[in-house]
Each structure stands twice: as structure tokens, then as C-alpha cells.
C-alpha positions in Angstrom: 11.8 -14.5 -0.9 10.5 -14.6 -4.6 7.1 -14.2 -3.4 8.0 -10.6 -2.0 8.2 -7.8 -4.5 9.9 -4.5 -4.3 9.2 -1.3 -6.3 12.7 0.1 -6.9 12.1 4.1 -7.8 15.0 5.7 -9.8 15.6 8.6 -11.3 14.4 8.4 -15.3 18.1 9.1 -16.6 20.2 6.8 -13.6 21.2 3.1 -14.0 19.6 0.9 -12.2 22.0 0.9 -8.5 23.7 -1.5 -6.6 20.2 -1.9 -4.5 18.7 -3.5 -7.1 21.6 -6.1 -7.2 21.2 -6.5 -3.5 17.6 -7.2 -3.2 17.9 -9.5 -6.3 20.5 -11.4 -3.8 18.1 -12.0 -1.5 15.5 -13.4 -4.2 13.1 -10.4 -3.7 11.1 -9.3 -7.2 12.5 -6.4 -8.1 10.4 -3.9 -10.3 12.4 -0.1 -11.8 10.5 2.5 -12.2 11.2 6.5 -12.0 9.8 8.5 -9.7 6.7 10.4 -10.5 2.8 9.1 -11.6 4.6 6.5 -13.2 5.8 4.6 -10.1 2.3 5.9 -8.6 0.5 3.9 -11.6 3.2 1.1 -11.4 2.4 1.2 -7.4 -1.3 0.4 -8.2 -0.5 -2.1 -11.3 1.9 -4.8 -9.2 1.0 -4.0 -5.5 4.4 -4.4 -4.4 4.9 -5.4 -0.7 7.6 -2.7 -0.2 8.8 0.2 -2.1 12.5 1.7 -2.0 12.9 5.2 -3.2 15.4 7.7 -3.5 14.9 11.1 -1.5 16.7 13.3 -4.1 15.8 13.2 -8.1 17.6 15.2 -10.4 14.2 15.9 -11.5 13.2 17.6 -9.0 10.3 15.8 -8.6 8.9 16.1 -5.0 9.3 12.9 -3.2 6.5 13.8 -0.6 3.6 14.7 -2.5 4.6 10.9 -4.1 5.2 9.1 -1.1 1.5 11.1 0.0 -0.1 9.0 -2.8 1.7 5.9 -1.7 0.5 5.9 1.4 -2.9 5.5 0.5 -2.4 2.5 -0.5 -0.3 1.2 2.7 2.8 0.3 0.8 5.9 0.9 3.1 8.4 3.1 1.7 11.9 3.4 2.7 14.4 6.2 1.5 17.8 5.4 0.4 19.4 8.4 1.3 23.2 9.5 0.3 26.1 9.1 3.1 26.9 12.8 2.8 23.2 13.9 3.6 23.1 13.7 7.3 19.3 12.5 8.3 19.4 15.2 10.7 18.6 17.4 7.6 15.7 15.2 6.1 13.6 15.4 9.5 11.4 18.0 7.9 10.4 15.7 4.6 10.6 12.3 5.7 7.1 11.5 7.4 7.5 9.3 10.9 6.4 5.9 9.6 8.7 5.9 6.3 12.0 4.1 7.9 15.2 5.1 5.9 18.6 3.6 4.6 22.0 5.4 4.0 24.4 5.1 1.6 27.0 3.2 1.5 24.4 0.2 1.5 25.4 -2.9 3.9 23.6 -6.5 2.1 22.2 -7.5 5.5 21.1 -4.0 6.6 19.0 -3.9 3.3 17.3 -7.5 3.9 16.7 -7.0 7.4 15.1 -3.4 7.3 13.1 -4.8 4.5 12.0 -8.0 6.6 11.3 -6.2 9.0 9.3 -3.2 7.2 7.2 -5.8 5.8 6.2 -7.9 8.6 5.1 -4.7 11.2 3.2 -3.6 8.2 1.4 -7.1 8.1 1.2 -7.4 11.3 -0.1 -3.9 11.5 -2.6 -5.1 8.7 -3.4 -8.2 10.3 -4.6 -6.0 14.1 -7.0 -3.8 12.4 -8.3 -6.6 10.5 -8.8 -8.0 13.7 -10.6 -5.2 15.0 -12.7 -4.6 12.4 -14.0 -8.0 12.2 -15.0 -8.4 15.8 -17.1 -5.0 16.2 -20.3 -5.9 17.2 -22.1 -3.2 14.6 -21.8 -4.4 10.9 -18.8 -2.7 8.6 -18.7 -3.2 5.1 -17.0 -1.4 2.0 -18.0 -1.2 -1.5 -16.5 -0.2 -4.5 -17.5 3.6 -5.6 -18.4 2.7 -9.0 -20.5 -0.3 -8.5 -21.7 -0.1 -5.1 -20.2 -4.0 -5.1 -19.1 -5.3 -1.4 -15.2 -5.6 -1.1 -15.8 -6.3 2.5 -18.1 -7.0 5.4 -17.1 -8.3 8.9 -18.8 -10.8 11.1 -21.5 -8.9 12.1 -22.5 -7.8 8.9 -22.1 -11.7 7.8 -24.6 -12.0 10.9 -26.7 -9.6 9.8 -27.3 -10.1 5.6 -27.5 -13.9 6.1 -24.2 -14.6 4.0 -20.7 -15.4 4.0 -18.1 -12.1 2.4 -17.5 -14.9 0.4 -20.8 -15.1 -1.2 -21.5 -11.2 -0.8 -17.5 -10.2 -2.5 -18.2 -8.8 -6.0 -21.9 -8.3 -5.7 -24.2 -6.0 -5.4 -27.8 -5.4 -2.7 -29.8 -6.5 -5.7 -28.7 -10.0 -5.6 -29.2 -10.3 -1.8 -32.4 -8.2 -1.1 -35.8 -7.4 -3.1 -35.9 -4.2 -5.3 -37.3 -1.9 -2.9 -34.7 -2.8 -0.2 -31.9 -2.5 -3.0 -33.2 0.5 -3.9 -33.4 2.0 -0.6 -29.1 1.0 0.1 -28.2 1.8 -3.1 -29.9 5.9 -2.6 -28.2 6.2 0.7 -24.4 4.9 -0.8 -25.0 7.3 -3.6 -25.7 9.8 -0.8 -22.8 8.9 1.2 -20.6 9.1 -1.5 -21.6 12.5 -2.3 
């Protein structure tokens, strides 16, 4: 599975584990990183298809207000958590959607929680893709900056004229006269305010 990759966040002064060995077994891409804004930037860099972190850093940095961040980008996240921690204990920080693993790690339990992670989060993916392409009103998103579509669902593809394909990367000026550009680009600024 070389086409999946795996953020693998360590603490900054720990060894890369065993876990990283495992996952390497199964021919997942495997990327180290410690915990913090740099596995948040490393998150954005290599959009990994799952992410494996620790739930205790000798840091002390805190795991939820990272896995907060993560989550905006709907990356999975799993916890390794140590044998002697019961997850009784961890009910309180570990949100309901983030699955976990504890130590000492079993090869198979690894790959298949990871399989398995992966695939209900495409499938989860996959349904609200659905959804939003068969609502009958026209849906699109645009980049903040440029006010260039990222997305537009059938309707909308009804509704311009064009394909997302044509539409993706561009902006209302190449689609509609000035006036009309004008007029979408005021309210999206007015939106975004």
C-alpha cells in the first residue's frame, strides 16, 4: 500500500518506534514528525491519508488543541496509547471519531485499524460528495484569497453553463461580463467578512 501515507507524530527527543517499522511492513509511506505546528504544517504539506499520534509527549504539548487543527482538514487520527494507561482514563481527551491503539502493538491490529480508518473516512468522503452534488440549488466554494472556484456541483454546472472542470482555478471574470463579475465578487467579499 505505497500509495497510502501515514504521518507518524513523535515526540522531538524519541526514536522513531517500532510503529514506524510496522507500517513500513505493510508498504505504507511513512512520514516523522513531532508533535506541535510542525506536524500541523507537515499535515498540510503531504496530506497524509492517516495520521498516528502519541497521546502523551514529554513536552507537554497538548494533543487536543493539535488533533483540533487536524481535524479541519479530515485526516483521521489514531492514538497509540501506552498498555499501562487504561482508555477508561483517556475518555475525557480523546474526541469520539479519533479510534485508538494500545501498546504493546499487534502487526495485524496496526494494518487493519488503519484499513479500516481509511476506507470509512473515504467512504465518509465519498457520501457527502454525493450529497452535495445532487442538491438541486447550486453549491460552489472558492478560495478566500482569489475568489477562484475549488468546487461547484451539478446544479451549479447546470446553472453557469460549464463543466467544474472548465470553472476549477478561475475566477467570475472569465465566465461572466464585468458588471456581473463585479456584482459576485462584492457579495463573496461580503460573505467572507
Amino acid at each position: 500500500m505505497a500509495h497510502v501515507k501515514v504521518l507518524l507524530v513523535e515526540d522531538k527527543d524519541v526514536e522513531p518506534t517500532d510503529v514506524k517499522q510496522i507500517l513500513e511492513s505493510f508498504d505504507y509511506k511513512v512520514y516523522v514528525t513531532a508533535i506541535g505546528k510542525e506536524a500541523v504544517d507537515r499535515a498540510k504539506e503531504i496530506r497524509p491519508n492517516i495520521i498516528l499520534t502519541h497521546i502523551y509527549f514529554k513536552s507537554n504539548i497538548d494533543v487536543i488543541d493539535f488533533s483540533a487543527k487536524i481535524k479541519e482538514f479530515e485526516i483521521p487520527v489514531i492514538f497509540l496509547i501506552s498498555y499501562s494507561k487504561s482508555p477508561e482514563n483517556h475518555k475525557n481527551i480523546i474526541y469520539v471519531q479519533f479510534d485508538y491503539i494500545i501498546k504493546p502493538y499487534d502487526q495485524n491490529e496496526i494494518d487493519q485499524i488503519v484499513k479500516l480508518t481509511i476506507y470509512e473516512n473515504k467512504k465518509k468522503r465519498e457520501f457527502l460528495e454525493d450529497i452535495l452534488q445532487n442538491i438541486p440549488n447550486m453549491i460552489f466554494i472558492k478560495d478566500a484569497d482569489k475568489l477562484n472556484f475549488e468546487m461547484v456541483n451539478k446544479a451549479g454546472e447546470r446553472l453557469i453553463g460549464h463543466t467544474f472542470k472548465e470553472l476549477y482555478g478561475k475566477s467570475d471574470y472569465e465566465f461572466f461580463p464585468k458588471e456581473e463579475a463585479d456584482f459576485f465578487t462584492q457579495k463573496d467579499r461580503e460573505v467572507l467578512k
